[in-house]
N, CA and C atoms as an extended XYZ file, in Angstrom:
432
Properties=species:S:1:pos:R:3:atomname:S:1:resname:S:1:resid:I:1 pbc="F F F"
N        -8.144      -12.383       -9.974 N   UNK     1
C        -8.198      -11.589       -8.748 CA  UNK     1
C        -9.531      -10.846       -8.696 C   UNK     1
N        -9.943      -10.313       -7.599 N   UNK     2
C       -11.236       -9.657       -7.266 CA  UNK     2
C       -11.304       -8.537       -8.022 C   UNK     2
N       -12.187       -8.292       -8.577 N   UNK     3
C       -12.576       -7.585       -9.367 CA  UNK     3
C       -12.660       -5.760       -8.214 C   UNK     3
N       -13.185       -5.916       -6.868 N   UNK     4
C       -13.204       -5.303       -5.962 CA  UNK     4
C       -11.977       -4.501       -5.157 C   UNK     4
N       -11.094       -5.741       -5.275 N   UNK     5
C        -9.541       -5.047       -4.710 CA  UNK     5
C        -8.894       -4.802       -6.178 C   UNK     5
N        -9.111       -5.034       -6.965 N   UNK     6
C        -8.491       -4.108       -8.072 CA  UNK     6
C        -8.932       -2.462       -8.052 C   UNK     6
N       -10.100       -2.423       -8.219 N   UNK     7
C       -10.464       -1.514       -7.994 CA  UNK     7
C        -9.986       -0.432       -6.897 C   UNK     7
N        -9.784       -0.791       -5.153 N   UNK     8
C        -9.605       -0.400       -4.440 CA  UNK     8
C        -7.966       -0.294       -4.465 C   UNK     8
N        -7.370       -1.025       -5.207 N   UNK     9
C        -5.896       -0.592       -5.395 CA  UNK     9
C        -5.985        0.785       -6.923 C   UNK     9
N        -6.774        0.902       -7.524 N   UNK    10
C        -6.446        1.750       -8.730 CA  UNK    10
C        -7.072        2.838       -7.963 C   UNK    10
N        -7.897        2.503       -7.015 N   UNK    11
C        -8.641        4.096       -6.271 CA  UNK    11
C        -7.335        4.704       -5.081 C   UNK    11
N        -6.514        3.748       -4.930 N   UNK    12
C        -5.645        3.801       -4.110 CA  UNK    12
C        -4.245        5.075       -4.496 C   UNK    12
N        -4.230        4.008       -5.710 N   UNK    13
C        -3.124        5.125       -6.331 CA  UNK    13
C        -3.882        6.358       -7.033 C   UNK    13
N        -4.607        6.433       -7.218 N   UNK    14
C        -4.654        7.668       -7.619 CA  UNK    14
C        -5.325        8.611       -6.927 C   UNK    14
N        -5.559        8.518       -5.472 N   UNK    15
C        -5.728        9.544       -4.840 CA  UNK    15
C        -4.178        9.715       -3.622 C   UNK    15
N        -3.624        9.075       -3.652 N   UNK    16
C        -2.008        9.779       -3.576 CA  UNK    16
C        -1.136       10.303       -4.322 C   UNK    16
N        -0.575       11.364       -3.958 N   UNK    17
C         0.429       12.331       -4.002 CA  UNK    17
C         1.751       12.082       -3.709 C   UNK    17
N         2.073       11.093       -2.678 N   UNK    18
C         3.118       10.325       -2.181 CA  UNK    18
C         3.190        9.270       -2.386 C   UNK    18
N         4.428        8.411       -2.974 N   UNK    19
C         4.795        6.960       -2.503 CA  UNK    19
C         5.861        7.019       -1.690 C   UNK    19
N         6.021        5.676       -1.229 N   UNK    20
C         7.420        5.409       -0.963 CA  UNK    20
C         8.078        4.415       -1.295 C   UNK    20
N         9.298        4.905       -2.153 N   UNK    21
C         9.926        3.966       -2.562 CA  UNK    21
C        11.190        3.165       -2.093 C   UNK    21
N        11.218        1.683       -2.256 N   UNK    22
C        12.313        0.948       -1.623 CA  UNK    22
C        12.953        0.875       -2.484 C   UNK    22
N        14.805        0.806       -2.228 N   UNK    23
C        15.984        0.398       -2.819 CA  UNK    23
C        16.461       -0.253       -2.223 C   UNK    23
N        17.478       -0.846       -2.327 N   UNK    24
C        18.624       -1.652       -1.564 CA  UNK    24
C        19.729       -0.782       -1.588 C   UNK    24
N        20.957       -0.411       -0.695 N   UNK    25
C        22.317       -0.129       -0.697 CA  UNK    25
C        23.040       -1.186       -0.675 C   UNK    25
N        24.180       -0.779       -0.877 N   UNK    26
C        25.440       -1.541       -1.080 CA  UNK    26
C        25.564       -2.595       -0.720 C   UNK    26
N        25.644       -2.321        0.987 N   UNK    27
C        25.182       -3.627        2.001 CA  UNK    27
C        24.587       -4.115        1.982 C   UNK    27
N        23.522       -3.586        1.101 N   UNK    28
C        22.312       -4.668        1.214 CA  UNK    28
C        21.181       -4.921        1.931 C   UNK    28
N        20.862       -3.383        2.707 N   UNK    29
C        19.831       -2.944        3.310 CA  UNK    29
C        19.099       -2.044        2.771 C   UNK    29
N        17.710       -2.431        3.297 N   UNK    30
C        16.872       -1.713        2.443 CA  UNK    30
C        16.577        0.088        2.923 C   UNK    30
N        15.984        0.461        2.131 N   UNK    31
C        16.464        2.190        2.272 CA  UNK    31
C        14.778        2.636        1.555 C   UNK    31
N        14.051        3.438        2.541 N   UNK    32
C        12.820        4.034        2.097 CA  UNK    32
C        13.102        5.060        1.498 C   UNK    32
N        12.226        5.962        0.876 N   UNK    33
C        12.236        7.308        0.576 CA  UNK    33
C        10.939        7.730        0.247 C   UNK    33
N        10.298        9.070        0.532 N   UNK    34
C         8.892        9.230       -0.109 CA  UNK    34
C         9.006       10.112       -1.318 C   UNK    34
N         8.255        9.751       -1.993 N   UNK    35
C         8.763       10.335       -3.223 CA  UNK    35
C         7.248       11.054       -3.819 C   UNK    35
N         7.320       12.288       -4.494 N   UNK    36
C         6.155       12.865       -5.180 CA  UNK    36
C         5.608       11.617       -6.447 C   UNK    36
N         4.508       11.457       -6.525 N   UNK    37
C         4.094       10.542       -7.645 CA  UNK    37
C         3.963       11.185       -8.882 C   UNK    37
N         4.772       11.139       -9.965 N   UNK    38
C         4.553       12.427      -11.264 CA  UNK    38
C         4.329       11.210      -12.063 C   UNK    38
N         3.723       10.217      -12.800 N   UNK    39
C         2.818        9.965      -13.568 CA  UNK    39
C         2.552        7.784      -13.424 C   UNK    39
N         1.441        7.534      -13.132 N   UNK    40
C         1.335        6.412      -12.931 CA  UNK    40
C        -0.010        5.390      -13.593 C   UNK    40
N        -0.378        6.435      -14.698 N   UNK    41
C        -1.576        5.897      -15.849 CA  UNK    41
C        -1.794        4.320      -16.201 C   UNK    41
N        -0.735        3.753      -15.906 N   UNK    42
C        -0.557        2.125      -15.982 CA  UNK    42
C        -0.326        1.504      -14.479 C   UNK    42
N        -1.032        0.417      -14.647 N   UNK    43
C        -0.900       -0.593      -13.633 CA  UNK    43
C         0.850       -0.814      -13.399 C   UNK    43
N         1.219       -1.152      -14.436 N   UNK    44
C         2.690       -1.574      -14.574 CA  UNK    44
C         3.686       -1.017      -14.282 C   UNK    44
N         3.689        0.548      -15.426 N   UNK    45
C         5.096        0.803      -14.712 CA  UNK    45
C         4.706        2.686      -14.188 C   UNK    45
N         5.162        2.920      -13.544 N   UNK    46
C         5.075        4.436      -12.345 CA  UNK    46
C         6.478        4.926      -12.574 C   UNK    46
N         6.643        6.321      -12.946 N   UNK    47
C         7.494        7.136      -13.284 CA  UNK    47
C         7.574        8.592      -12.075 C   UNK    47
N         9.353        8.680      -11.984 N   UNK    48
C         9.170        9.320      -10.280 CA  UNK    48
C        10.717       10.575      -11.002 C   UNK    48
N        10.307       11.512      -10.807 N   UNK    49
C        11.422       12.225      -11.175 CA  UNK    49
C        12.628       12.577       -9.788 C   UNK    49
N        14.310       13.080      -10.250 N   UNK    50
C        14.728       13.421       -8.915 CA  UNK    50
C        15.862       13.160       -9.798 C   UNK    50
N        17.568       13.892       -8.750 N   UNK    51
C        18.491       14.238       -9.622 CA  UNK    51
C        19.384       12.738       -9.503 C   UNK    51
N        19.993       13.018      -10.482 N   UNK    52
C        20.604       11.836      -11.125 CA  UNK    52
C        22.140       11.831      -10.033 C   UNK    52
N        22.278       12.930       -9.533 N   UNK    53
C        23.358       12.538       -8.513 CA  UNK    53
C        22.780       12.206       -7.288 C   UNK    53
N        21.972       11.578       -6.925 N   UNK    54
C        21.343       11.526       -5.480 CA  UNK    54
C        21.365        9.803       -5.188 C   UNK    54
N        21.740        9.450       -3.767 N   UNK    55
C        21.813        8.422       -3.614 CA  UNK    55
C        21.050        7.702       -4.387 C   UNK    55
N        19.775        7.563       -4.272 N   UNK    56
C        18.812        6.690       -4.896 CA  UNK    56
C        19.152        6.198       -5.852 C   UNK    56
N        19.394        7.264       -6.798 N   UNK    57
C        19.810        6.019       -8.466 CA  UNK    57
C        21.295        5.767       -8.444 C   UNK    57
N        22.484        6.141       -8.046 N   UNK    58
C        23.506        5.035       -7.737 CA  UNK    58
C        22.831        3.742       -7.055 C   UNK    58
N        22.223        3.515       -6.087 N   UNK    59
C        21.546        2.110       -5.791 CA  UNK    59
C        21.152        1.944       -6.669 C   UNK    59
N        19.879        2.462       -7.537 N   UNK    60
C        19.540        1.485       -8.511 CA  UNK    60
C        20.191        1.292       -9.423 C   UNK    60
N        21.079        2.266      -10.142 N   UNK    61
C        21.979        1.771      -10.882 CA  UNK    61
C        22.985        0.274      -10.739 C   UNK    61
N        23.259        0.154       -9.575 N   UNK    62
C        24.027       -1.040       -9.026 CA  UNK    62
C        23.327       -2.520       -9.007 C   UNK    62
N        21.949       -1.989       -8.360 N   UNK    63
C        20.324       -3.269       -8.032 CA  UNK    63
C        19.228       -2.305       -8.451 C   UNK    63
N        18.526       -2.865       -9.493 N   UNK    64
C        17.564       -2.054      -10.043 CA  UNK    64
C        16.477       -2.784       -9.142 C   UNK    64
N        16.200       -3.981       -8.025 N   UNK    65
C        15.536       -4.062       -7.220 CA  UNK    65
C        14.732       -3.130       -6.498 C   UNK    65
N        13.202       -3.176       -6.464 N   UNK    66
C        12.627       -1.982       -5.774 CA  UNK    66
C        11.173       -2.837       -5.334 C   UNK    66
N        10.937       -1.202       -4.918 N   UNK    67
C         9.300       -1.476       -4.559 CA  UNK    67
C         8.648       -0.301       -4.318 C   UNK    67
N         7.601        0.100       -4.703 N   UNK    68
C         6.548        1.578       -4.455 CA  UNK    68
C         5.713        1.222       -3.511 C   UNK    68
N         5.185        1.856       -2.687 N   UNK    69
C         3.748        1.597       -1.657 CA  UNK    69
C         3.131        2.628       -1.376 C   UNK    69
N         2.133        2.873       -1.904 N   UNK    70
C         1.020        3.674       -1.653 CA  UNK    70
C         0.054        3.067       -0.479 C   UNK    70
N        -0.130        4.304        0.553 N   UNK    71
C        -1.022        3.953        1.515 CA  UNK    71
C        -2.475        4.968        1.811 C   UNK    71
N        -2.976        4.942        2.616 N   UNK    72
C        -4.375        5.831        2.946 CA  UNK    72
C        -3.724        5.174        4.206 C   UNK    72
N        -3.373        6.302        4.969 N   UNK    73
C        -3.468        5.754        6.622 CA  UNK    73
C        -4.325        6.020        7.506 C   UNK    73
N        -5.616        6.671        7.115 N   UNK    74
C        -6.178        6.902        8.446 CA  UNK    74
C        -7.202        5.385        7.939 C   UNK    74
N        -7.297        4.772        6.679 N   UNK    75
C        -8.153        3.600        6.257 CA  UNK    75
C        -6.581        2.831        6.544 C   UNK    75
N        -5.666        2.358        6.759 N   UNK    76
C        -5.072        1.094        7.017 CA  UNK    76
C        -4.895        0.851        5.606 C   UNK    76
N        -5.047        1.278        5.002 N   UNK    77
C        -4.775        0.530        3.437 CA  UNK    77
C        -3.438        0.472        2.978 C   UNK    77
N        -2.987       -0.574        1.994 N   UNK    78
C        -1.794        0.073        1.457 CA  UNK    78
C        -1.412       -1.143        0.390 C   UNK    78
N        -1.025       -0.461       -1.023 N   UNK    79
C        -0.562       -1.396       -2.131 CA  UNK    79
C         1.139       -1.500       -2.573 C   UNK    79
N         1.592       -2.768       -2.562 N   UNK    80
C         3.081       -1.786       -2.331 CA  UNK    80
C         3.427       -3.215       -3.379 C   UNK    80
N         3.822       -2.275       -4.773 N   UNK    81
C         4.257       -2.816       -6.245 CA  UNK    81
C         5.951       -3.236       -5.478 C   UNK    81
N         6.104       -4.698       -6.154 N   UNK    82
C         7.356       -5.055       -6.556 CA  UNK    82
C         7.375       -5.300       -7.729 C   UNK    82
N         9.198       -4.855       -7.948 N   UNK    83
C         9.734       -4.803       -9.491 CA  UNK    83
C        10.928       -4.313       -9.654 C   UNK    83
N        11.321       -3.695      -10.797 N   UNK    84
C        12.736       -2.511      -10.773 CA  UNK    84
C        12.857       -1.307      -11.292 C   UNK    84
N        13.538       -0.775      -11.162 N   UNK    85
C        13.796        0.474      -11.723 CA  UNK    85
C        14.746        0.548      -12.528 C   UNK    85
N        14.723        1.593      -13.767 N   UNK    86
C        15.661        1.778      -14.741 CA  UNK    86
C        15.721        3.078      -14.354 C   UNK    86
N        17.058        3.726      -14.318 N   UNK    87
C        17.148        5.112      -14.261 CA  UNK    87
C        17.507        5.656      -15.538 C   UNK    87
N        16.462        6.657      -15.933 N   UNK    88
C        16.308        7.274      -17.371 CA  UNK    88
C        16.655        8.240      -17.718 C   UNK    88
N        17.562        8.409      -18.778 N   UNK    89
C        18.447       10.074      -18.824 CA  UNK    89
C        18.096       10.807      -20.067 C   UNK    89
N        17.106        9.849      -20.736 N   UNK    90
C        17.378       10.220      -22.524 CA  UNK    90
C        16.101       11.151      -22.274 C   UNK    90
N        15.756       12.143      -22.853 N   UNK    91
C        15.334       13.118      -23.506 CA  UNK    91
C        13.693       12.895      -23.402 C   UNK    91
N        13.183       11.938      -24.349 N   UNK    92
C        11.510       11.363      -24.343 CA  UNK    92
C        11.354       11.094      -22.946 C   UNK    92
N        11.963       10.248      -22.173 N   UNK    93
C        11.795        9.852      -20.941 CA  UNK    93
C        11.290       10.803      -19.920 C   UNK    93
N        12.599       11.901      -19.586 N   UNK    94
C        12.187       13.102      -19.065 CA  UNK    94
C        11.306       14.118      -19.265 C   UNK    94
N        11.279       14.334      -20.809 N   UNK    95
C         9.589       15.225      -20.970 CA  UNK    95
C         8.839       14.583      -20.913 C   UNK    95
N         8.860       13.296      -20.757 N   UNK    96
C         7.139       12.409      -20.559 CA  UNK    96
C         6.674       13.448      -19.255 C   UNK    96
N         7.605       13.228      -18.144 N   UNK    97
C         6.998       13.771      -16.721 CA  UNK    97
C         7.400       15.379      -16.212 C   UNK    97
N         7.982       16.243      -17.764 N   UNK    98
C         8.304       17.496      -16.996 CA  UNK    98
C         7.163       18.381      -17.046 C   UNK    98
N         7.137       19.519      -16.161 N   UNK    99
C         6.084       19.861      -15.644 CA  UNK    99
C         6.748       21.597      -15.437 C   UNK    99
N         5.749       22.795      -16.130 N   UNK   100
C         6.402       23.934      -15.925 CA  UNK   100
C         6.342       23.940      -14.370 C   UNK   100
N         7.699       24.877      -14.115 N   UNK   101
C         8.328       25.418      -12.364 CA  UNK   101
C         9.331       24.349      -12.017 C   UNK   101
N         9.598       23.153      -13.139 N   UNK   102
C        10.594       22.233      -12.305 CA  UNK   102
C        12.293       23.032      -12.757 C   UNK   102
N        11.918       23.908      -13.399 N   UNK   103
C        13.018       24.567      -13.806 CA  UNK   103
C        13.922       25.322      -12.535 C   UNK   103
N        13.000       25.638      -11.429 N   UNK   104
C        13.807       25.703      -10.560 CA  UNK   104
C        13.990       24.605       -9.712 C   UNK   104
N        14.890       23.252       -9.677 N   UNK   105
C        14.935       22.051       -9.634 CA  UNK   105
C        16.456       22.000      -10.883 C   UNK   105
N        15.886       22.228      -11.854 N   UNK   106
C        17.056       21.974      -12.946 CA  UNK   106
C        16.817       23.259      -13.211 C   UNK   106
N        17.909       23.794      -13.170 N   UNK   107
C        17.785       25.317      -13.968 CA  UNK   107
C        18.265       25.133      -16.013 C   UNK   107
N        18.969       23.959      -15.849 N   UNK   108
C        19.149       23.417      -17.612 CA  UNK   108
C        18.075       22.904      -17.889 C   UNK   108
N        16.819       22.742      -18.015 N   UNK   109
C        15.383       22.246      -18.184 CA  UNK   109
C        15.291       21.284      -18.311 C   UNK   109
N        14.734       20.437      -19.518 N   UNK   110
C        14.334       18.973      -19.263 CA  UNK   110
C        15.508       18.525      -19.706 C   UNK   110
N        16.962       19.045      -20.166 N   UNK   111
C        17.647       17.781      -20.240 CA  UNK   111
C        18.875       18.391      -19.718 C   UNK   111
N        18.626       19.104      -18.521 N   UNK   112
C        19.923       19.126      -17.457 CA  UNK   112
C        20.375       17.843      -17.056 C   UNK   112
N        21.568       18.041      -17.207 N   UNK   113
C        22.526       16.917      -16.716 CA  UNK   113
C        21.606       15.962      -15.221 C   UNK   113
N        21.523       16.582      -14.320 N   UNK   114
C        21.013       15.880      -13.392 CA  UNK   114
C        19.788       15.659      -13.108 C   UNK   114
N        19.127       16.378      -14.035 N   UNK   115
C        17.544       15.368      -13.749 CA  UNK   115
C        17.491       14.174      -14.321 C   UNK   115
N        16.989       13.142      -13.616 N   UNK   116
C        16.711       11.960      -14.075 CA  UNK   116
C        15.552       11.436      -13.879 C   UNK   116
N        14.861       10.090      -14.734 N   UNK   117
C        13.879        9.841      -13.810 CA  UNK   117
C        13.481        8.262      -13.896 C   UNK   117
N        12.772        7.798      -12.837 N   UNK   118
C        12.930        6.388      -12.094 CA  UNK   118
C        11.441        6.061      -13.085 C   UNK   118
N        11.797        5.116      -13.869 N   UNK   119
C        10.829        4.214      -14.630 CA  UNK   119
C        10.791        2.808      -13.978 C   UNK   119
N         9.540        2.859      -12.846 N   UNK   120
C         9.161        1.270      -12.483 CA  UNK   120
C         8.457        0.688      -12.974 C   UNK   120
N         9.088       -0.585      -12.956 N   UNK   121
C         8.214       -1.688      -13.920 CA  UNK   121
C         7.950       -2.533      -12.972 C   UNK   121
N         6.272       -2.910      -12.165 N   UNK   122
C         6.370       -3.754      -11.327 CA  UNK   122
C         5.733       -5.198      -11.978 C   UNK   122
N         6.226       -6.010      -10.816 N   UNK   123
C         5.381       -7.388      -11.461 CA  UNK   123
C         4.351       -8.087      -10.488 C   UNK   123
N         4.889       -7.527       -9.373 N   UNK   124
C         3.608       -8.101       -8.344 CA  UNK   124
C         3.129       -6.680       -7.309 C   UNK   124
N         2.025       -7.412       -6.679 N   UNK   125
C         1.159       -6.370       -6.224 CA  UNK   125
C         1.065       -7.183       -4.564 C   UNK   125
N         0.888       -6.034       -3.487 N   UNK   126
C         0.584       -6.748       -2.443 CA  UNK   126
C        -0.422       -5.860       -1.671 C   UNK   126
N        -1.688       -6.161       -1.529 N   UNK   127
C        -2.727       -5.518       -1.219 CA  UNK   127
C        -3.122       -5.431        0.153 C   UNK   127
N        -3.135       -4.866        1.339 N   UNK   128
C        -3.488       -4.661        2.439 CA  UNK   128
C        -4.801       -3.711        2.772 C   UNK   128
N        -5.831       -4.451        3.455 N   UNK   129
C        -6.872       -3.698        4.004 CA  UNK   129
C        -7.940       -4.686        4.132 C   UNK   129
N        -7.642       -3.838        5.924 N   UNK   130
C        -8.706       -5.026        6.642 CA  UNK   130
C        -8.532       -6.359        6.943 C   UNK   130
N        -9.204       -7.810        6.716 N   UNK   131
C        -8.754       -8.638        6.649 CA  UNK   131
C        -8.337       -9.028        5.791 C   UNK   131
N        -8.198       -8.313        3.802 N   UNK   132
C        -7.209       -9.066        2.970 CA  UNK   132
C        -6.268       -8.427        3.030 C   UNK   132
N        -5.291       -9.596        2.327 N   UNK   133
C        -3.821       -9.165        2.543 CA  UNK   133
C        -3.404      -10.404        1.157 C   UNK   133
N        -3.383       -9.923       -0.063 N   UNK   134
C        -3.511      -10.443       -0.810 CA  UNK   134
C        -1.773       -9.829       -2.037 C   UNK   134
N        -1.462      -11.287       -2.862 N   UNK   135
C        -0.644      -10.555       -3.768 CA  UNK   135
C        -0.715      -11.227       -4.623 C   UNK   135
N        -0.719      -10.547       -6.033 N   UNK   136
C        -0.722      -11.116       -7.199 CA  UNK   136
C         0.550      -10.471       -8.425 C   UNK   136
N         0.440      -11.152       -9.676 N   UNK   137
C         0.990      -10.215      -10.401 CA  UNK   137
C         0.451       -9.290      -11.032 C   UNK   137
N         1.023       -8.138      -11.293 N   UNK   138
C         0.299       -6.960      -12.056 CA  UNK   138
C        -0.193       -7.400      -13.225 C   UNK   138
N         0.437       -8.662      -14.123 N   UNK   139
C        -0.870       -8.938      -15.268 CA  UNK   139
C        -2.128       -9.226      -15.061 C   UNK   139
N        -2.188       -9.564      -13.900 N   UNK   140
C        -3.783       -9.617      -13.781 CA  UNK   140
C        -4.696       -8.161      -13.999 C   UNK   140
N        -3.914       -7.176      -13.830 N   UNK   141
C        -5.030       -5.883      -13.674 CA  UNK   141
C        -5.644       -5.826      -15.273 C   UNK   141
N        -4.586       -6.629      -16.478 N   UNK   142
C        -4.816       -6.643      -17.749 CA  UNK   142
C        -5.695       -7.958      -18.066 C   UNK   142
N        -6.653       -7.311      -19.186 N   UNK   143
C        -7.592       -8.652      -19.562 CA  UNK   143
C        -8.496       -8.459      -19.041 C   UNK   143
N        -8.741       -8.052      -18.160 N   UNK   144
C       -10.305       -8.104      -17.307 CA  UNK   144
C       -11.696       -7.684      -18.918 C   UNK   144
C-alpha cells in the first residue's frame, strides 16, 4: 500500500478525539455511537472505555462484529477499521486506559464493577479522500 495514505490514515487518527463506533443489535442492524478515543498507539487494535451495563457491550458480547471510523470533515477524509471487539473486565486491561477524574464515571475506580473497556482488533482498513477510496488489511501498516 502507499506509503502516502498510510501516512494520511496514522495522521488521521491521531488528530481525533472522536470515533465512531459500529455494532450490530439483535436484529441485526447496525447501530453507531461516537465514542472518546482513550488509547490507539497501534495500527491494530484501539481501546475505548464505557460501562459494562450499556447497550454497546451486550451487542458485542452477543457479535463481537464492529468497526471504528475516524473522520476530518471539513477535509472529506475518513478511515473506518473493520474487525471485533472483546469486552474487557480484568484489571490490566482497564488500567491500561484509566485516567485520573474517571472516578467520577466509576466512583469504585479502575475495577468498579461497571467499567469496562472495548479492545478492537481490526483487520482491514478503508481509506477515503478525494479520489482514493482504497482498503487493505491492517498488516500492511507492519513491515514497511
Amino acid at each position: 500500500m502507499d506509503k502516502k495514505i498510510k501516512d494520511e490514515i496514522r495522521g488521521l487518527r491521531d488528530k481525533c478525539s472522536v470515533a465512531y463506533i459500529g455494532s450490530v443489535n439483535a436484529e441485526g442492524f447496525p447501530q453507531i455511537k461516537a465514542m472518546l478515543v482513550a488509547e490507539h498507539d497501534d495500527m491494530r487494535v484501539q481501546y475505548f472505555s464505557t460501562n459494562l451495563s450499556s447497550k454497546r457491550a451486550a451487542q458485542f458480547a452477543e457479535n463481537p462484529k464492529a468497526c471504528v471510523y475516524y473522520c476530518h470533515e471539513s477535509e472529506f477524509k475518513g478511515a473506518m477499521f473493520t474487525g471485533t471487539v472483546e469486552v474487557c473486565t480484568d484489571h490490566d486491561t482497564k488500567a491500561l486506559i484509566w485516567h485520573d477524574g474517571d472516578e467520577m464515571y466509576y466512583p469504585n475506580g479502575v475495577d468498579d464493577e461497571d467499567y469496562c473497556v472495548y479492545k478492537f482488533t481490526a483487520e482491514t482498513v478503508n481509506y477515503y479522500h478525494g479520489l482514493a477510496n482504497v482498503t487493505f488489511p491492517v498488516d500492511e501498516f507492519y513491515g514497511e
